[in-house]
DOTI-92528 format. One record per residue: residue number from 0; residue in three letters; chain; x negated, y, z of N, C-alpha, C in turn. Coordinates in steps of 0.05 Angstrom, whole numbers, plus 5000, padded with zeros to 4 digits. Atoms other than C-alpha are relative to their C-alpha. Layout:
# residues N
+-----+------+-----+------+------+------+-------+-------+-------+------+------+------+
! seq ! type ! mol ! n_px ! n_py ! n_pz ! ca_px ! ca_py ! ca_pz ! c_px ! c_py ! c_pz !
+-----+------+-----+------+------+------+-------+-------+-------+------+------+------+
! NUM !  ala !   A !    X !    Y !    Z !     X !     Y !     Z !    X !    Y !    Z !
...
+-----+------+-----+------+------+------+-------+-------+-------+------+------+------+
***
This chain:
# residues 77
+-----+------+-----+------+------+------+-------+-------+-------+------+------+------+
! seq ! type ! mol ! n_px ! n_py ! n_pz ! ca_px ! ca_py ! ca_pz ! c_px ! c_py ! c_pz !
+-----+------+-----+------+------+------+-------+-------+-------+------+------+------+
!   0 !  unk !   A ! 5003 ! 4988 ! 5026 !  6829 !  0591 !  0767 ! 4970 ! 5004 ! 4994 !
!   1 !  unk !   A ! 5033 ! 4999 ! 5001 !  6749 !  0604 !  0782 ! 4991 ! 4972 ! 4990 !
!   2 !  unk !   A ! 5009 ! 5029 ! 5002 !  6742 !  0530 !  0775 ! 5010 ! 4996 ! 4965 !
!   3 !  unk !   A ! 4985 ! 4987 ! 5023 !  6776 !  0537 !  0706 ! 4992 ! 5007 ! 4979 !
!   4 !  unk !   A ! 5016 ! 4986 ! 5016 !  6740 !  0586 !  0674 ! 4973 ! 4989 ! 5008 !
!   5 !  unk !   A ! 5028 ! 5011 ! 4997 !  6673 !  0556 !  0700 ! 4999 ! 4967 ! 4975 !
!   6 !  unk !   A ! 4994 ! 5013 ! 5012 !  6694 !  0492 !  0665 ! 5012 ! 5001 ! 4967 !
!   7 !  unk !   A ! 4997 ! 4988 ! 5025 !  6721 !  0530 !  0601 ! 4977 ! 5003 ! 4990 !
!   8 !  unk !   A ! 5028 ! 4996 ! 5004 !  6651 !  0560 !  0596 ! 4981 ! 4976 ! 4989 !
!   9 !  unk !   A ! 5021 ! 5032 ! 5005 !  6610 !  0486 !  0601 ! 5011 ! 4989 ! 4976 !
!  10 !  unk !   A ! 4988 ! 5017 ! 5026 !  6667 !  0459 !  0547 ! 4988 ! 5011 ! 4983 !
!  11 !  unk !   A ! 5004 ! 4983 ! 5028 !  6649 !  0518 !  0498 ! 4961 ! 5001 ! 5000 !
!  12 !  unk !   A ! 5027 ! 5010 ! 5002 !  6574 !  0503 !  0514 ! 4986 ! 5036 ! 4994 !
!  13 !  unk !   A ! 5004 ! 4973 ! 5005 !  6579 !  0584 !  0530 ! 4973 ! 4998 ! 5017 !
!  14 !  unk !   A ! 5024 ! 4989 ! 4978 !  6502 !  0613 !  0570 ! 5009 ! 5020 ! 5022 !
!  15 !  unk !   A ! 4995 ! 4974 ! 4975 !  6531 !  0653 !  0634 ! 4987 ! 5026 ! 4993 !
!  16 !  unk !   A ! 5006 ! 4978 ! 4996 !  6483 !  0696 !  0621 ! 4988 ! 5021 ! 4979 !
!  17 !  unk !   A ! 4999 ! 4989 ! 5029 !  6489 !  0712 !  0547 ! 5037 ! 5013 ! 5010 !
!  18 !  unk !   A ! 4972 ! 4995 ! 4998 !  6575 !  0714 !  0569 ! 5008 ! 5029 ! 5004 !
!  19 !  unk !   A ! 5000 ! 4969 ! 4982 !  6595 !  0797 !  0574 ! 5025 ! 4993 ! 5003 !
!  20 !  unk !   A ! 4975 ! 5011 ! 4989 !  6668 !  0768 !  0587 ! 5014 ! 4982 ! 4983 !
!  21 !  unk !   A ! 4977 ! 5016 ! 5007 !  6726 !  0734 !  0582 ! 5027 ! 5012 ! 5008 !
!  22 !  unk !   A ! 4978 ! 4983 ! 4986 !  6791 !  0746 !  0596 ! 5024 ! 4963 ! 4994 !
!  23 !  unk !   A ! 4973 ! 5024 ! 5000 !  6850 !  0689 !  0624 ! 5015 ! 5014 ! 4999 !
!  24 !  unk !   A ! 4982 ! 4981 ! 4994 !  6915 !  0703 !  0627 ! 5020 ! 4972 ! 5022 !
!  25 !  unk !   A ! 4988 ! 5010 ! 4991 !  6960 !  0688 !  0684 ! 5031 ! 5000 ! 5006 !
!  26 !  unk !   A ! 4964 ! 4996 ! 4998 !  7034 !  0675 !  0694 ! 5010 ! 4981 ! 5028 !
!  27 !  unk !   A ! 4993 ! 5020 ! 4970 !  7074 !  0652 !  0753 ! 4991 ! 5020 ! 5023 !
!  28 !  unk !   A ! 5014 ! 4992 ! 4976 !  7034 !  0704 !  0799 ! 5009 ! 5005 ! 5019 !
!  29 !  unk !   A ! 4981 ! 4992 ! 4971 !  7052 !  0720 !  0876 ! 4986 ! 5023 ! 4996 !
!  30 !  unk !   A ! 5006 ! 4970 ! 4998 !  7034 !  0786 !  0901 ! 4967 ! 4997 ! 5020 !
!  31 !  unk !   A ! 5021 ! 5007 ! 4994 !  6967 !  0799 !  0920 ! 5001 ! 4997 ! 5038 !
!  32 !  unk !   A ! 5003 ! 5004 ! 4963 !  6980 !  0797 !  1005 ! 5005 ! 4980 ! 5006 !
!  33 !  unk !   A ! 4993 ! 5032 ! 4985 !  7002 !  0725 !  0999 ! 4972 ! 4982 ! 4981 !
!  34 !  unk !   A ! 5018 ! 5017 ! 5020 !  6937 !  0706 !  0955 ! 4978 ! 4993 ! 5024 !
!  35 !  unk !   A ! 5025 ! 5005 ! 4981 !  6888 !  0668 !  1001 ! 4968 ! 5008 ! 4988 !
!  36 !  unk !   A ! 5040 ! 4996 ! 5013 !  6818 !  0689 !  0961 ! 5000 ! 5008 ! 4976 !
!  37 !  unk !   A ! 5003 ! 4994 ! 5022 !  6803 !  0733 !  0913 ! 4984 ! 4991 ! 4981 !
!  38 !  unk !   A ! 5024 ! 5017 ! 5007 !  6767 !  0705 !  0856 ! 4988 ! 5019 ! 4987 !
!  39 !  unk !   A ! 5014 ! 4980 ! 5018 !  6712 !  0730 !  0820 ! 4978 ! 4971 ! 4987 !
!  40 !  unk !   A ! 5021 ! 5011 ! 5012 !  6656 !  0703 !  0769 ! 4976 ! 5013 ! 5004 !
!  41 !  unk !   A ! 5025 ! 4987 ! 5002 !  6606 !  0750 !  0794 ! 4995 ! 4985 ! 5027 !
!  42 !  unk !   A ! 5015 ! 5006 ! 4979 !  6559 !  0722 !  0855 ! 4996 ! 5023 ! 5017 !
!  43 !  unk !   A ! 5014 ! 4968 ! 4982 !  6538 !  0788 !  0873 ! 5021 ! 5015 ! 5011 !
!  44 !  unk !   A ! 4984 ! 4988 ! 4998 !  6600 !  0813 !  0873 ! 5024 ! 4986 ! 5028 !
!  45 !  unk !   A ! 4980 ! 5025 ! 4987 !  6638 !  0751 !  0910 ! 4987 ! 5008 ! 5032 !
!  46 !  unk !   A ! 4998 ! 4992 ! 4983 !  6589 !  0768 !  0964 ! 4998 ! 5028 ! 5027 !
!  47 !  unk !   A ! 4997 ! 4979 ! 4993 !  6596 !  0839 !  0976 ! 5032 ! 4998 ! 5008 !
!  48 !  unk !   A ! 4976 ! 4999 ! 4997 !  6673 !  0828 !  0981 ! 5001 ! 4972 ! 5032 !
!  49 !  unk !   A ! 4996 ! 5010 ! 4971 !  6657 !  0771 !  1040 ! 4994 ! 5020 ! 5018 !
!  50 !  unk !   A ! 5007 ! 4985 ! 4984 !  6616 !  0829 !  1073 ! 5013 ! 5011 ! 5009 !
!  51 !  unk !   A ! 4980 ! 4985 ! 4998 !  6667 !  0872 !  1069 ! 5023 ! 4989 ! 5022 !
!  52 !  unk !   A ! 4978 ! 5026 ! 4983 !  6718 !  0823 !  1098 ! 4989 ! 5003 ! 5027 !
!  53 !  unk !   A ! 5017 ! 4999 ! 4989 !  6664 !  0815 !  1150 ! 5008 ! 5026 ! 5029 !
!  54 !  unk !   A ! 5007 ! 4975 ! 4975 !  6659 !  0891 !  1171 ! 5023 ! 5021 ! 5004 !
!  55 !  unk !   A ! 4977 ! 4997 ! 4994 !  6732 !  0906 !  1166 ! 5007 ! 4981 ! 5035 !
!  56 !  unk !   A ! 4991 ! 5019 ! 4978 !  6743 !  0849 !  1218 ! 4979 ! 5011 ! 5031 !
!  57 !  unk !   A ! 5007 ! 4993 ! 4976 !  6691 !  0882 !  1267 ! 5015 ! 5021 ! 5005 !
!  58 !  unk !   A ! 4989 ! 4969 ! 4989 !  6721 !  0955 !  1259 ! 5021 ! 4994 ! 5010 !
!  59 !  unk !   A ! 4978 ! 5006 ! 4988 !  6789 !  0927 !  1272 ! 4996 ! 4986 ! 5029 !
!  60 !  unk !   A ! 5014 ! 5016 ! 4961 !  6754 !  0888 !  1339 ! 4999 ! 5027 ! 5005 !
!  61 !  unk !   A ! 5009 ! 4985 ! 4981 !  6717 !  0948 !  1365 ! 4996 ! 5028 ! 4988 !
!  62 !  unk !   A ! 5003 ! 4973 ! 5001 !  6735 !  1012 !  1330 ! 4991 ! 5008 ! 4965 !
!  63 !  unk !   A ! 5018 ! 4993 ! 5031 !  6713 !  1053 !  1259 ! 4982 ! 5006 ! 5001 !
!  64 !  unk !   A ! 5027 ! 4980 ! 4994 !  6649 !  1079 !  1282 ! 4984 ! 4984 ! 5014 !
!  65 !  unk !   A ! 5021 ! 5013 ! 4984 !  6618 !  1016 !  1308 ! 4982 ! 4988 ! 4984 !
!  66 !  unk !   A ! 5021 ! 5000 ! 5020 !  6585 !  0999 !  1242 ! 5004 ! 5013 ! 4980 !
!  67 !  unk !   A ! 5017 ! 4985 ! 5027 !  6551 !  1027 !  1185 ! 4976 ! 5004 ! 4982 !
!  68 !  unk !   A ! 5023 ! 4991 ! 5012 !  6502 !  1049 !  1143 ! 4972 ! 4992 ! 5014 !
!  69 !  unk !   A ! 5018 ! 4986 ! 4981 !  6439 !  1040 !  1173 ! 4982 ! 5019 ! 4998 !
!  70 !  unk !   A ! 5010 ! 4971 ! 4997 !  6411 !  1100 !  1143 ! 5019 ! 5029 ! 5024 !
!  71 !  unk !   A ! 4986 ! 4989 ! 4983 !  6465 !  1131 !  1189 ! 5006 ! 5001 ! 5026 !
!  72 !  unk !   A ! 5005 ! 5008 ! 4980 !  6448 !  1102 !  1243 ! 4984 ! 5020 ! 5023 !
!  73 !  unk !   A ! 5012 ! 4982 ! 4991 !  6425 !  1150 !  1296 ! 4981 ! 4985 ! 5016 !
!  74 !  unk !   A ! 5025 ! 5011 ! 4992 !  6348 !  1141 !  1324 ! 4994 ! 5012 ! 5027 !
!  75 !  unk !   A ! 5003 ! 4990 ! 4963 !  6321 !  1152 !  1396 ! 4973 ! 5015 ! 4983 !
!  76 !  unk !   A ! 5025 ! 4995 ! 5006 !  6263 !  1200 !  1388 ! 4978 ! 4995 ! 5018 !
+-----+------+-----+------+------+------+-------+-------+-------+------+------+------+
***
């Protein structure tokens, strides 16, 4: 569907970065736990949601408290 709307955009000879939205509409949908990848049109946003992905997959390895912040990070004095 990202592919889609990126291609909608180039038809309508829209500027990304004049665009404040759009809006598709979808039918047919499954439920979101069988969707392999969420999509997004934001960059910034697409890769905060890998990070995430990311630092879920360590806490679930080795615990909730094995990353974080690194302002939270405690310092040797």
């Amino acid at each position: 569907m990202r592919i889609l709307a990126y291609q909608l955009m180039d038809a309508a000879g829209l500027q990304r970065g004049r665009l404040t939205g759009i809006t598709l509409r979808g039918e047919d949908l499954i439920d979101a736990d069988q969707v392999a990848e969420q999509i997004s049109l934001d960059i910034g946003r697409e890769a905060r949601l890998v990070a995430e992905q990311a630092v879920d997959r360590v806490r679930d390895k080795f615990g909730p408290y094995i990353i974080g912040p690194a302002a939270a990070f405690p310092r040797a004095s």
